[in-house]
C-alpha positions in Angstrom: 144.0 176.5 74.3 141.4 174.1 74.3 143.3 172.0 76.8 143.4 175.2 79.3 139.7 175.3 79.1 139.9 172.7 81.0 141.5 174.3 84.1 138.3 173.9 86.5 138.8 170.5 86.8 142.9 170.1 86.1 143.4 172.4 89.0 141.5 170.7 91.4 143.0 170.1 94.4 142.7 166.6 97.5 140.8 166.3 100.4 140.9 164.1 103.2 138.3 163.9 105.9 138.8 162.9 109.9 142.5 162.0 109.5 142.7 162.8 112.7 139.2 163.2 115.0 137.6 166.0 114.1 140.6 167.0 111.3 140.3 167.3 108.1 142.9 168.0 105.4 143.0 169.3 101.8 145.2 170.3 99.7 145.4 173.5 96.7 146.8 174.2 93.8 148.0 177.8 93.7 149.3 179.9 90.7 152.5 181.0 90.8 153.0 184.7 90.3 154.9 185.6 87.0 156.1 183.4 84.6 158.2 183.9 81.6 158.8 182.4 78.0 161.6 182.0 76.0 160.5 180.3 72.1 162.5 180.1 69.5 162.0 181.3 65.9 160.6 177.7 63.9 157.4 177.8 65.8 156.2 181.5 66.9 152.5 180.7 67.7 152.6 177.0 68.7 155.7 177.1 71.3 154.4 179.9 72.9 151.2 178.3 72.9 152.6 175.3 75.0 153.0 177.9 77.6 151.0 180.6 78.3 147.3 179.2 77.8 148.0 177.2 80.9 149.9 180.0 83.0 147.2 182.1 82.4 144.2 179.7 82.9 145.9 178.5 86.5 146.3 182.2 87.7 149.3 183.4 86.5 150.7 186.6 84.5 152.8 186.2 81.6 155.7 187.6 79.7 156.9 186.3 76.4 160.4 187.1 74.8 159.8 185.6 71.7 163.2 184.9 69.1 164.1 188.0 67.4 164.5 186.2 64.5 160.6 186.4 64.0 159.4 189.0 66.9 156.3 190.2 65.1 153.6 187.6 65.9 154.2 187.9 69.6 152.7 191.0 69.5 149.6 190.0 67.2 149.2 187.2 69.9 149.0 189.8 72.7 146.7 191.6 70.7 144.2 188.9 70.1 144.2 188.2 73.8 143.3 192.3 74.4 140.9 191.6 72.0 139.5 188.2 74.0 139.3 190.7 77.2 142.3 189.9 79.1 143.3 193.0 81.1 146.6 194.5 80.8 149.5 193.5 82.3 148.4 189.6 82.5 150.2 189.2 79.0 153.0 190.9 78.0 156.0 190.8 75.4 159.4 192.1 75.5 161.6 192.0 72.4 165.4 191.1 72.8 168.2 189.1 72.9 170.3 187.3 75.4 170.5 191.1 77.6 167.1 190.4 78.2 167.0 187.3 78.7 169.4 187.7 81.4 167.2 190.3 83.0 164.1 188.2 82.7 166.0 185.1 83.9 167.8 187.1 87.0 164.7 189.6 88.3 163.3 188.5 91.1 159.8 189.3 90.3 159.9 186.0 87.9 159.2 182.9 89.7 159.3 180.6 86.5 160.6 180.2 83.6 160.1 177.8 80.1 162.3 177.8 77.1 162.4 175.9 74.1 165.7 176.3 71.9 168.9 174.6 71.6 170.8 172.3 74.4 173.9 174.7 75.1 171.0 177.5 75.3 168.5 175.6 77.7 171.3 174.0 80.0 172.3 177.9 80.2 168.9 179.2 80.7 168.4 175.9 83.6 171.4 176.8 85.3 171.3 180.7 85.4 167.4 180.6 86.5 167.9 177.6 88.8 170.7 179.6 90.7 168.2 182.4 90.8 165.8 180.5 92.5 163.4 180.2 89.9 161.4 176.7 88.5 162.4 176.0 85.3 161.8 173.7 82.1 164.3 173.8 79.2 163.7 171.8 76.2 166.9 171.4 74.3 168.2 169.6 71.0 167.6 166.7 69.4 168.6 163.9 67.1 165.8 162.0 66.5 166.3 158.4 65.1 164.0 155.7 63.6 164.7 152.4 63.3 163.1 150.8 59.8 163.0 147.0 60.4 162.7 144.1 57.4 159.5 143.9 58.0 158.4 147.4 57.9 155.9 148.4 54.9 158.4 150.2 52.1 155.4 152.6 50.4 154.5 153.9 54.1 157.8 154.1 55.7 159.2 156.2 52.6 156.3 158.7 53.1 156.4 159.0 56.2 160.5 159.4 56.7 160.6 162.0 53.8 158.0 164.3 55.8 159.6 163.7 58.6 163.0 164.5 57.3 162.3 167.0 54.9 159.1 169.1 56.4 159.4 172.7 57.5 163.3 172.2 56.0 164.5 169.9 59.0 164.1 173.3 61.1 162.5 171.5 64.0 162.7 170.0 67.2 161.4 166.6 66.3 161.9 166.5 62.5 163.6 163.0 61.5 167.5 163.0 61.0 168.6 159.4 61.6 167.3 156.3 60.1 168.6 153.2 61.4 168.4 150.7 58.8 168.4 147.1 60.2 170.1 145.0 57.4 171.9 145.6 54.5 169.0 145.0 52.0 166.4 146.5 54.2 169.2 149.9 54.1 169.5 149.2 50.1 166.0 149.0 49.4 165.8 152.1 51.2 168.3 154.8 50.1 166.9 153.5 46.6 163.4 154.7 47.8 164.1 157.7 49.2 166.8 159.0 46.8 163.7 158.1 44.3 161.4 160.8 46.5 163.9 163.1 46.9 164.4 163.6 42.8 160.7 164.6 43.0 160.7 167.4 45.9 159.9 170.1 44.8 161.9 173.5 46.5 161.1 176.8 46.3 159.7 180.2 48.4 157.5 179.5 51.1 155.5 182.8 51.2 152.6 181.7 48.7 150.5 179.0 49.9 149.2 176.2 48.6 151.2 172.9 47.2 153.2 174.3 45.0 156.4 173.6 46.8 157.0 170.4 49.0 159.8 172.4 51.0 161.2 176.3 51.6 164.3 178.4 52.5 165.9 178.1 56.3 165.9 180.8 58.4 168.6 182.9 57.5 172.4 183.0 55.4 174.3 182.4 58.9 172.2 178.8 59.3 172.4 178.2 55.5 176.1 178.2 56.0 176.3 175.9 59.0 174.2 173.2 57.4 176.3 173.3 54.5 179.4 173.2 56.6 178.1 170.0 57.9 177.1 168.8 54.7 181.5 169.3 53.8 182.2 167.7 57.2 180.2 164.8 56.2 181.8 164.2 52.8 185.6 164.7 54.4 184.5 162.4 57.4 183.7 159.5 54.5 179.9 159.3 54.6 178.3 158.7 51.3 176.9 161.4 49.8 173.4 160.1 47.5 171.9 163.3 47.5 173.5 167.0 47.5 171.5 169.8 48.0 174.6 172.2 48.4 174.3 173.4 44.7 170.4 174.5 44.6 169.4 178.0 43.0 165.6 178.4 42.3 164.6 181.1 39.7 163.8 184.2 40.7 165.2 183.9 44.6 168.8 183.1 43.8 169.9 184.9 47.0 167.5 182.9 48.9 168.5 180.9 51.7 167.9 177.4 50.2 169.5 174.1 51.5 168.1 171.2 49.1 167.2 167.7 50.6 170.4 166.1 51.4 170.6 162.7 52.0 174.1 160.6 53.5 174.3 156.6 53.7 176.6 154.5 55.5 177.1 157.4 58.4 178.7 156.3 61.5 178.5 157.3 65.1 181.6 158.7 65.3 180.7 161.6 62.5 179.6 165.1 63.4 177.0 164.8 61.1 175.3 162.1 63.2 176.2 163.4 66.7 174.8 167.2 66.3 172.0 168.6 65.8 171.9 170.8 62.2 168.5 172.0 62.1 168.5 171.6 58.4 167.2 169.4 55.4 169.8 166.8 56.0 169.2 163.0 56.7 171.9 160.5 57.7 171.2 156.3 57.1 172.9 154.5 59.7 173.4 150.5 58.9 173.0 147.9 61.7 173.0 144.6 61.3 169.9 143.8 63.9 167.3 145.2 66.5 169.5 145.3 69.4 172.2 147.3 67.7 169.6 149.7 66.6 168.3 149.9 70.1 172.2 150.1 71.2 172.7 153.1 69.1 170.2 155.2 70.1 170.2 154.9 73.5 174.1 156.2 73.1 173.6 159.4 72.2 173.5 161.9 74.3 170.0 163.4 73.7 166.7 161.8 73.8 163.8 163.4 72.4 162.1 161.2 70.2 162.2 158.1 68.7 160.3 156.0 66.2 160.0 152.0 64.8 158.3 150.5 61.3 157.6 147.0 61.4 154.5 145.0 61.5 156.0 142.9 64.4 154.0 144.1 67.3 156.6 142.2 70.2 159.1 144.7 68.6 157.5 147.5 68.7 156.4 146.9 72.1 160.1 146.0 72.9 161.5 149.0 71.1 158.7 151.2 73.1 159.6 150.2 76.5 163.6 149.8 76.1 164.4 152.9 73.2 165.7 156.1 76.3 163.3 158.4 74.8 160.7 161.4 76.0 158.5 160.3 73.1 158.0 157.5 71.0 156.4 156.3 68.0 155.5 152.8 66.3 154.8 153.5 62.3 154.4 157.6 63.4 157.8 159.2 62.0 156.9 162.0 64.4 155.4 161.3 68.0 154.3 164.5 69.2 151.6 163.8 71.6 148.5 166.3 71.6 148.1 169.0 74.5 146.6 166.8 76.9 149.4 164.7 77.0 152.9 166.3 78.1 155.7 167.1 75.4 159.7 166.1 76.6 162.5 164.6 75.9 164.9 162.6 77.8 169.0 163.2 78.5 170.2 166.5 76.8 167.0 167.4 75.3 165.6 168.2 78.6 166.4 170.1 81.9 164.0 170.5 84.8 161.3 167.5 85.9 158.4 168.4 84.5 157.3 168.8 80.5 155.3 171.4 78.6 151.7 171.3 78.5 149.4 168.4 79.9 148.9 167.6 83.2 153.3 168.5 83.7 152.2 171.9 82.4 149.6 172.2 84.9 152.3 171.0 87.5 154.5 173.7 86.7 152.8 176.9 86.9 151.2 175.8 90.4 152.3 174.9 93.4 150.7 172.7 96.3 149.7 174.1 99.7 148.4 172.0 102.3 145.7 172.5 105.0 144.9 171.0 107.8 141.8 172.0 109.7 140.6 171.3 113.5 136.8 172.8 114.4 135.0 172.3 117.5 132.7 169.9 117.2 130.3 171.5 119.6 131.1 175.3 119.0 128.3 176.3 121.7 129.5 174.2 124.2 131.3 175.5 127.4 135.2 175.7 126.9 137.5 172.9 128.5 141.0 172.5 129.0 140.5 169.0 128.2 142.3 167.8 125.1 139.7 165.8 122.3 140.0 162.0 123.1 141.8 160.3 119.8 143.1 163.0 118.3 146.4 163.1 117.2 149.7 164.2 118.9 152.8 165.6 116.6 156.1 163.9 117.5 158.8 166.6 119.3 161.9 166.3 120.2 161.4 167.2 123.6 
C-alpha cells in the first residue's frame, strides 16, 4: 500500500523535445481497464495485496476471486476499502472455484490477469488467459534450496533454516525445503543441530495468539494426507528418516490437521520428496561434496524461486548470487523476499509471464505505454504555406 502511494511519480511517463524541428514526443502510461486476481489460501491479505493496491492506484478496477479455502477476508478487504471511500464497482470479489475462474479468465471485459498458486494451476491459468488475449503473470511452485557451506556460522544457520523450514507449517511459497549440505561434517554437524531444534518445537492450534506454539495445523485433512503420503514415499524411496512427524496428536484437537516437523537426510535428486513441491512441514538434507555441486543441483531443478547461501566467504556468496538460476536470492537470509518496492518472482516453473508482482514490474503490468508525437506551428498567426518546414523529418515508404 504504501508502495502505491507512490503512483504520482512511478507512473510518470518520457518526454523528448525537437526530435524532429518543431516535434516533440512523449510518452504515457495508461491503466488498463479491468484486472483480475486469483490468490491462494496461505496468504489471504498479503497476495492480494501484491495486486490490487497498484491496479487501483494506476487507474484500474479490480476483481478478486480469492481461494475458497479461506473466502471470508476478501470481503472484509472490500469493506475497508468502502470504508477508505472507494466507489463501487472499482473493487470487487467473486467467490468460486475453477467455473469462475474460467469465466473470469475467458470474459472479454478482463484485460489482465495475476495468480499466485501452484505450477500445474498457473501454467493453466497463463495458457487459457494468454489464448484469450489477456496479460498475465502466474507465480507457480517452488523448491527452494540453501546451500550451508563449512564456513557458515552453525547457531545462526540453525535458526534461521528451522524458521524457514518450519514457519507457517512449510505452507508457503518460499518456505525452506532443501538444504544442501556441502561436506559430510558440515551435513553431520547439521542434522545433529536441527534434529536438536526440532525436539524442542513446540505444535499445537494456531487460533490463540501469542508464543505459545512455534507451529500450527495445515490447511485441511485432504493436504494432511498428501504430505504424509510423501513422508511414506520418502521412507520406501531410502531417504533417512531423523525426524517423523507422522504420528503427532496434541490434546484436546486430536482430529486436527497436524503434520509435525519432519526432517529427511541423505535425500537424493532422483526422490519425489526432493523434486515436488509438498507444501508442508517437511525438510529434505541433500549431501554434496563441494560448491559447484551445490550450485549444479539447484540449477537442475525445474523451478526457480528462491535460493539462499551461509558462509562468511564473501567471493562465494557473490559467486553463488550471480551463477544460483534463481528469481530471488539470499546470502545468510533463509528467506529472500524483497520488500514492495522491489519486484517478487521466480525463475523456470515458478513463473509464467515477463513481468513480477509489485515494484516497478507491478507498475509495468497494469499499464501500458502510448506514445505521442506532436507537430505545432511555430508561428500559428502566420499566413498558411504549402511549403514543407526546412529539417524536419520525412517517414520512410515504400513507394
Amino acid at each position: 500500500v504504501e508502495f502505491a502511494c507512490g503512483i504520482p511519480h512511478l507512473q510518470k511517463g518520457e518526454h523528448s523535445a525537437n526530435v524532429g524541428r518543431g516535434i516533440d514526443s512523449h510518452a504515457i502510461m495508461q491503466p488498463l481497464g479491468v484486472c483480475v486476481g486469483i490468490t491462494p489460501f496461505n496468504f489471504p491479505a498479503m497476495v492480494p495485496m501484491w495486486m490490487f493496491p497498484i491496479a487501483l492506484a494506476t487507474g484500474n478496477t479490480f476483481v478478486l476471486k480469492p481461494s475458497e479455502k479461506d473466502p471470508s477476508l476478501a470481503l472484509k478487504l472490500a469493506e475497508l476499502l468502502k470504508e477508505a471511500g472507494l466507489p463501487d464497482g472499482v473493487f470487487n470479489v467473486i467467490q468460486g472455484d475453477k467455473e469462475a475462474v474460467d469465466v473470469l479468465l475467458t470474459d472479454e471485459r478482463v484485460q489482465a490477469v495475476s495468480f499466485v498458486g501452484s505450477t500445474p494451476v498457473a501454467e493453466y491459468i497463463y495458457s487459457v488467459a494468454s489464448a484469450h488475449g489477456k496479460r498475465c503473470q502466474a507465480l507457480g511452485g517452488a523448491k527452494n534450496h540453501c546451500v550451508v557451506m563449512p564456513d557458515a556460522d552453525k547457531e545462526m544457520t540453525l535458526s534461521a533454516i528451522m524458521g524457514a523450514a518450519y514457519g507457517a507449517a512449510g505452507e508457503r511459497c518460499m518456505a525452506l525445503s532443501v538444504v544442501v549440505a556441502v561436506g559430510e561434517e558440515t551435513a553431520d554437524a547439521l542434522v545433529a543441530g536441527l534434529t536438536a531444534h526440532i525436539a524442542q518445537m513446540r505444535v499445537g492450534p494456531g487460533i490463540h495468539p501469542g508464543p505459545e506454539f512455534d507451529m500450527g495445523p495445515v490447511i485441511s485433512a485432504p493436504h494432511q494426507a498428501k504430505i504424509l503420503g510423501y513422508i511414506e514415499q520418502g521412507i520406501e524411496q531410502g531417504a533417512t528418516l531423523c525426524c517423523d512427524g507422522r504420528h503427532l496428536e496434541v490434546a484436546g484437537h486430536e482430529r486436527g490437521f497436524f503434520v509435525g516437523p519432519t526432517l529427511f537426510d541423505r535425500v537424493t535428486p532422483a526422490m519425489s520428496i526432493y523434486q515436488d513441491e509438498m507444501f508442508g512441514p517437511v525438510l529434505c538434507v541433500v549431501r554434496v561434496p563441494d560448491y559447484q555441486s551445490a550450485v549444479d543441483l539447484i540449477n537442475r531443478h525445474p523451478y526457480g524461486n528462491g535460493s539462499a547461501i551461509f558462509t562468511q566467504n564473501g567471493n562465494s556468496a557473490r559467486q553463488f548470487s550471480e551463477e544460483v538460476q534463481a528469481g530471488m536470492v539470499g546470502i545468510n537470509v533463509p528467506i529472500p523476499v524483497p520488500m514492495a518496492f522491489h519486484s517478487f518472482g521466480g525463475w523456470k516453473r515458478s513463473i509464467f509471464g515477463p513481468l513480477n508482482v509489485h515494484g516497478n514490474d507491478g507498475v509495468r503490468f497494469y499499464t501500458r505505454m502510448k506514445t505521442i508525437t506532436s507537430r505545432w506551428p511555430t508561428n500559428p498567426l502566420a499566413a498558411p504555406t504549402a511549403e514543407p518546414i526546412a529539417g524536419s523529418f520525412t517517414m520512410p515508404t515504400m513507394g
